[in-house]
C-alpha positions in Angstrom: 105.1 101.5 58.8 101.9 101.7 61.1 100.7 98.5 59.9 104.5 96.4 60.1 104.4 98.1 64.3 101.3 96.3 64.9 102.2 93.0 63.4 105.5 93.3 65.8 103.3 94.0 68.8 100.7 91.4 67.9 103.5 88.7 67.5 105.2 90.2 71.1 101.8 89.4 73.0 101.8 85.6 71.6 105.5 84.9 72.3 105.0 84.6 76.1 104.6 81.2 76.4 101.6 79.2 78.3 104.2 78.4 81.5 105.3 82.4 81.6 101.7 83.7 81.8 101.1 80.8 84.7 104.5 82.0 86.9 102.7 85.6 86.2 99.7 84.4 87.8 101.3 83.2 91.0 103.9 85.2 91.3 103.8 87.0 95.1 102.7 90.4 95.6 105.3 92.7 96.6 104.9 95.7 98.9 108.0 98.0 99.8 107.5 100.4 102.5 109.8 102.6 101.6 111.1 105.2 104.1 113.1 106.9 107.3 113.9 104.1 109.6 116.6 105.6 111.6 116.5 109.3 111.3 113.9 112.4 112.4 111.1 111.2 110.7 111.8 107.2 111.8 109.2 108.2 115.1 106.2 109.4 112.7 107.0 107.0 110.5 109.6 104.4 110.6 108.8 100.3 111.0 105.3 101.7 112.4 104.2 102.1 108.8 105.8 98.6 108.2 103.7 97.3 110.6 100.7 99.4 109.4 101.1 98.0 105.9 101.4 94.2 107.0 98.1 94.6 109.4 96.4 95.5 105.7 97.5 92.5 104.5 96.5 90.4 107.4 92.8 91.0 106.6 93.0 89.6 103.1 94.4 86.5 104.6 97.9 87.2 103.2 97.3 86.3 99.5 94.8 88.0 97.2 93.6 85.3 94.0 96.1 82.6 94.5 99.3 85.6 95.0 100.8 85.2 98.4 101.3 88.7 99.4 104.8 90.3 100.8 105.8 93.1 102.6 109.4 94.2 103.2 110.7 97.5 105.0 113.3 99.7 103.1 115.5 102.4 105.0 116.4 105.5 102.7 118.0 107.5 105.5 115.5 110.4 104.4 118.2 111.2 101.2 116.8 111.8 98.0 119.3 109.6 96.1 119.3 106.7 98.2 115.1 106.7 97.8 115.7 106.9 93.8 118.3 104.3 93.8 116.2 101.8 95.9 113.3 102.5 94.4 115.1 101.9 90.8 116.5 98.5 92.5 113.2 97.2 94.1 111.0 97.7 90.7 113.9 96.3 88.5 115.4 93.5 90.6 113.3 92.8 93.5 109.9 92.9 91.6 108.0 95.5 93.8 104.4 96.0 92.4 104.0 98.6 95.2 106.1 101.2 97.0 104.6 102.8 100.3 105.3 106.1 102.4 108.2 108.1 100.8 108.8 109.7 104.1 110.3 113.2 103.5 108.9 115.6 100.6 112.4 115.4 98.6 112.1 111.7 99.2 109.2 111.2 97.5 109.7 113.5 94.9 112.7 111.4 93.8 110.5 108.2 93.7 107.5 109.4 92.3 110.1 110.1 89.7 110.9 106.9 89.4 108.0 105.1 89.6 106.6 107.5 87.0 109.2 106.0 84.9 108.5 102.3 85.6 104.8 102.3 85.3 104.8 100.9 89.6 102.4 102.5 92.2 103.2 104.6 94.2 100.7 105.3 97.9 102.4 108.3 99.2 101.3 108.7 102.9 104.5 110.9 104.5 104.7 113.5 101.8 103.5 116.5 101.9 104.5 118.0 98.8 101.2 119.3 96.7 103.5 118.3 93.6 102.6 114.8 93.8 99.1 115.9 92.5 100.6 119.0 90.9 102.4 119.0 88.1 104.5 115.7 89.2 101.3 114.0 89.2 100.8 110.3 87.1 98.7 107.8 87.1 100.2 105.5 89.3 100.7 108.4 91.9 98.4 108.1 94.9 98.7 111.1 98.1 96.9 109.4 100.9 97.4 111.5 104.1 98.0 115.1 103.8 99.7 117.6 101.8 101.1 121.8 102.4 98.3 123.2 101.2 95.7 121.4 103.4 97.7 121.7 106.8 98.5 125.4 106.2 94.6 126.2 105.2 93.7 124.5 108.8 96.4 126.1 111.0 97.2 129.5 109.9 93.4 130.1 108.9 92.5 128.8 112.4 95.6 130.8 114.4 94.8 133.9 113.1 91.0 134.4 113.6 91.8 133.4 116.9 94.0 136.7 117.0 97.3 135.2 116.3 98.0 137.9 113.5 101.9 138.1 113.8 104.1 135.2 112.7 107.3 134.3 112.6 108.6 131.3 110.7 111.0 128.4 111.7 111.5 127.0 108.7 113.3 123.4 107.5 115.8 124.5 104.9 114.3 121.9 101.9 111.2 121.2 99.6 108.9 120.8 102.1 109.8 123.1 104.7 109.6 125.9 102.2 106.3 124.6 100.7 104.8 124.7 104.1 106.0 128.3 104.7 105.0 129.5 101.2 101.0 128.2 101.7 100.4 129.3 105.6 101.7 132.5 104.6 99.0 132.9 101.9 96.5 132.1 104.4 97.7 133.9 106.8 97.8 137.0 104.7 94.2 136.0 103.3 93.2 136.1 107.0 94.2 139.7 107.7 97.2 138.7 109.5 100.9 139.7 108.7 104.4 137.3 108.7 107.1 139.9 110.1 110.0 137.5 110.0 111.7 133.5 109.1 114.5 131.8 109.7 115.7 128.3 108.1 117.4 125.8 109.4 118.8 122.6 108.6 117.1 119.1 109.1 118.1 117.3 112.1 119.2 120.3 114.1 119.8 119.7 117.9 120.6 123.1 119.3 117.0 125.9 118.0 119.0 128.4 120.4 120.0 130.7 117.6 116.9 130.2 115.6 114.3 130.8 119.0 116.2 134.3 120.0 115.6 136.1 116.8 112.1 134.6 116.9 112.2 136.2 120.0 113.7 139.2 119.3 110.3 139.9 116.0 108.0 139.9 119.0 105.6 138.1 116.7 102.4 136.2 118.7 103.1 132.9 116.6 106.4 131.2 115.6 105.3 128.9 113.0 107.1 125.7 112.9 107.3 124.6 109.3 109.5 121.7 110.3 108.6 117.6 111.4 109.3 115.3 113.6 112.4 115.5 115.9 113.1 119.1 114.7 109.6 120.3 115.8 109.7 118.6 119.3 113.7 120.1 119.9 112.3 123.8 118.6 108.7 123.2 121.5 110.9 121.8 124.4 113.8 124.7 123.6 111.4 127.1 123.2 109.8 125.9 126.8 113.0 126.5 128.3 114.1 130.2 126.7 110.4 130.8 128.0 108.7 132.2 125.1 105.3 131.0 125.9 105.9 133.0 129.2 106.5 136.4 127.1 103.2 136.3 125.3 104.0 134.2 122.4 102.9 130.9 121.0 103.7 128.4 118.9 101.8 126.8 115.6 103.1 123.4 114.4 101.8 123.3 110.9 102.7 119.1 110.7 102.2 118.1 114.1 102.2 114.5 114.9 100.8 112.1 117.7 104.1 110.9 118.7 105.5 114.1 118.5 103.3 115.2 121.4 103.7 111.9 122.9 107.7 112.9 122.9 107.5 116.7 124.3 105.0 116.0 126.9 101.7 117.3 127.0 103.0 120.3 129.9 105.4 121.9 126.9 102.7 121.1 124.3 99.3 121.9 125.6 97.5 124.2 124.1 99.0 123.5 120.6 96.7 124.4 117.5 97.4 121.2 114.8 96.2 119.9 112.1 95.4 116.8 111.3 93.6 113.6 109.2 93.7 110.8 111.5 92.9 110.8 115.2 93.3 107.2 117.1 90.5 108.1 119.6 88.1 109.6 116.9 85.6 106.8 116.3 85.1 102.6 116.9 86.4 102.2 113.9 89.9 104.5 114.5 90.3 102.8 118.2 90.0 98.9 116.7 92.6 99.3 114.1 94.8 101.7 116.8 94.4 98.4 119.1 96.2 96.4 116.7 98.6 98.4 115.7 99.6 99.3 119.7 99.6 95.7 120.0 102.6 94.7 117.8 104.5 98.3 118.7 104.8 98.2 122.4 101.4 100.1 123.1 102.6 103.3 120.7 99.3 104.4 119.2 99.6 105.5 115.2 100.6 108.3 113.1 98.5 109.9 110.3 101.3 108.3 108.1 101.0 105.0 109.7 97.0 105.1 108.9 97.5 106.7 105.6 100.1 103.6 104.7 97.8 100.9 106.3 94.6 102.7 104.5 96.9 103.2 100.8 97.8 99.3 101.2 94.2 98.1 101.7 93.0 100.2 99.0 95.5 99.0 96.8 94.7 94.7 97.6 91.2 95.6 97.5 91.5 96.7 93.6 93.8 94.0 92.6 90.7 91.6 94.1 88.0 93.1 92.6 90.1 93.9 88.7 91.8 90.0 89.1 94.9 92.0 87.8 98.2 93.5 89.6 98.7 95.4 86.3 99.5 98.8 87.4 97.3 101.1 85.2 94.4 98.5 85.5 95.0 99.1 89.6 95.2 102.7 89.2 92.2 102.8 87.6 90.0 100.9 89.7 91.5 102.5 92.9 90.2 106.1 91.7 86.8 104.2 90.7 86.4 103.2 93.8 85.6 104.7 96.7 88.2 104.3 99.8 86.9 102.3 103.0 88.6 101.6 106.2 89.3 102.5 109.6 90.5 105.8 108.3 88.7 106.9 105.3 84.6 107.0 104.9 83.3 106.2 101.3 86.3 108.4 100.4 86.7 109.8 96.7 90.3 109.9 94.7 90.2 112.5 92.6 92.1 112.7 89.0 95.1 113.6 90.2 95.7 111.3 92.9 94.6 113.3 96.0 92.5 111.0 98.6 89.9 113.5 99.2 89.3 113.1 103.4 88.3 115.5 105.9 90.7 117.0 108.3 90.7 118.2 111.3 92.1 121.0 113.4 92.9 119.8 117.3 93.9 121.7 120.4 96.5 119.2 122.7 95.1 118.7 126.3 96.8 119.8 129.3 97.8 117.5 131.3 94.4 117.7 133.8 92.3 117.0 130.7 94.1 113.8 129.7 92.7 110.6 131.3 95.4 108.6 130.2 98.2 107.8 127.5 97.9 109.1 124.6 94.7 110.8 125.2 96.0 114.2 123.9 93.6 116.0 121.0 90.3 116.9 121.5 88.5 118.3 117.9 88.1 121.8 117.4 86.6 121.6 114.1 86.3 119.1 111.4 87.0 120.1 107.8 85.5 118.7 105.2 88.2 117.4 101.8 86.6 119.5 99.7 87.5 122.7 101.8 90.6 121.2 103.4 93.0 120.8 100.1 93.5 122.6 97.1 90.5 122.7 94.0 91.1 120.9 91.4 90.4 123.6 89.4 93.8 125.0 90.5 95.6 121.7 89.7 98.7 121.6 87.4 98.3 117.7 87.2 98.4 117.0 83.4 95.8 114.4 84.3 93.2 116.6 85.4 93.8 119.2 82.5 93.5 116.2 80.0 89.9 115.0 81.4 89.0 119.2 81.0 90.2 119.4 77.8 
């Protein structure tokens, strides 16, 4: 039986004719960015990482070894279902080689599934699950930007030696707001300190008053927002106004972004402990690629997400070049061989599972007097190396990493 299965493959790899192997070899590159377009997330997010991923392209001319190379933008209104059913559509029918982003944790859980499935990379730059190079790890799985575990290990760690030892949690009801909750609070208990109370809440929540009073009412020094984007800037601005800050307590965004700051103004967010892997303002290299990106959105300076989708892109062109294959496990391969360079990552390792192994780094926002202009908001508190920042790999449930320690 063995030897009739090889004859049948052997005979499979000659069928494909002479003309079929030349359509392979021209065929376009196709890059979905997958992604909330139009919801809470669109801001961090959104057509910026469209943007981000097509300004990767642009510096390979638009076509890597004869393959013209194509970007197209893909809104899955942050629902699991819709990401799984596009996803399914785009590597089936539309002949994606590459899906980008993922946006939300649930999101991107439900495409990693699918692209698992269907052998297709995946560069995950807005999820922050640490399942992606858990146990939902694969080969074709890449986390670019940040995950739970590192943003919790540079917040809480940071809020509580600085004597914020009481937290209270506002929490978004799903995947990732729980995650988020679940790793600050080992830090913060790690740290000596001591969570007294939470409350969840749904995504896309306009009205925090219920959720701020009882944060309120625990007396705790830090309410810890384990929520993104629009929620996060609604809980800071509401929680402005109930004047928390004003009774002695203080807030902790544990997934803070630029534009989120940008959106509450620097006089509710100063003083705001975040953490962070990409900074527009942090070197020559951050600023030039930050230039072009302002350029074709109105000014807006990126995201994190926006870097880590420009930066997963690059990567991704780069190994296609240098294997002279768009085979997805031959791109896999060579992307964890080779180190990650860019405007955003340093002679950067991949590890095993998937996990882009960058510093971090914990910011303080300005005030407003400190600022000298737009966006001019973080200055660096400490920088955190990758290795410290995310979880060991000898803590990893990635089937990948306990095959290559067996």
């Amino acid at each position: 039986m063995r030897k009739m299965h090889c004859v049948v493959a052997i005979s499979a790899l000659f069928m494909a004719s002479p003309l079929r192997a030349a359509e392979q070899d021209t065929k376009p590159i196709r890059i979905a960015v997958l992604n909330d377009q139009s919801g809470i997330y669109s801001e961090v997010g959104g057509l910026g990482s469209v943007v981000a991923a097509r300004l990767a392209v642009e510096e390979f001319g638009g076509e890597i070894n004869g393959r013209k190379i194509e970007v197209v933008g893909i809104d899955h209104q942050n629902k699991p279902d819709i990401a799984a059913a596009a996803a399914r559509k785009g590597i089936a029918v539309d002949g994606f080689n590459v899906i980008a982003d993922g946006a939300s944790s649930a999101a991107g859980l439900a495409i990693n599934e699918v692209t698992k499935a269907n052998d297709t990379i995946f560069i995950a730059s807005g999820v922050a699950s640490t399942e992606l190079t858990g146990k939902g790890c694969g080969l074709t799985t890449f986390q670019f930007t940040y995950d739970t575990y590192a943003l919790a290990n540079g917040t809480a760690n940071a809020v509580v030696k600085q004597g914020g030892d009481t937290w209270f949690f506002i929490t978004a009801d799903y995947v990732f707001g729980h995650a988020l909750q679940k790793e600050a609070t080992k830090f913060i208990e790690k740290a000596g300190g001591k969570v007294v109370g939470s409350v969840k809440h749904p995504t896309g929540t306009q009205d925090f008053s219920s959720f701020l009073l009882q944060a309120q009412a625990s007396r705790a020094k830090i309410i810890g927002l384990a929520n993104a984007g629009a929620d996060t800037v609604n809980a800071v601005k509401q929680g402005q106004e109930f004047g928390l800050l004003v009774g002695g307590q203080n807030f902790a965004g544990l997934l803070i972004f630029l534009s989120d700051v940008h959106a509450m103004g620097l006089e509710n967010a100063k003083g705001l402990l975040l953490t962070t892997s990409f900074y527009w303002d942090l070197t020559d290299e951050t600023r030039k690629f930050s230039s072009r990106f302002g350029a074709q959105m109105s000014g807006r300076m990126p995201t994190m997400i926006h870097a880590g989708v420009y930066s997963g892109v690059k990567h991704y062109l780069n190994a296609v070049k240098a294997s002279g294959s768009v085979d997805p496990r031959v791109v896999a391969r060579k992307m964890r061989q080779t180190p990650v360079n860019d405007a955003y990552n340093a002679n950067v390792e991949i590890r095993p599972d998937g996990r882009v192994l960058h510093d971090m780094y914990l910011m303080r926002v300005k005030s407003p007097a400190e600022s000298k202009g737009p966006y001019d908001y973080y200055k660096v508190v400490e920088k955190i190396p990758g290795t410290d920042a995310f979880r060991p790999l000898s803590e990893s449930e990635c089937p990948l990493v306990q095959h290559t320690q067996n």
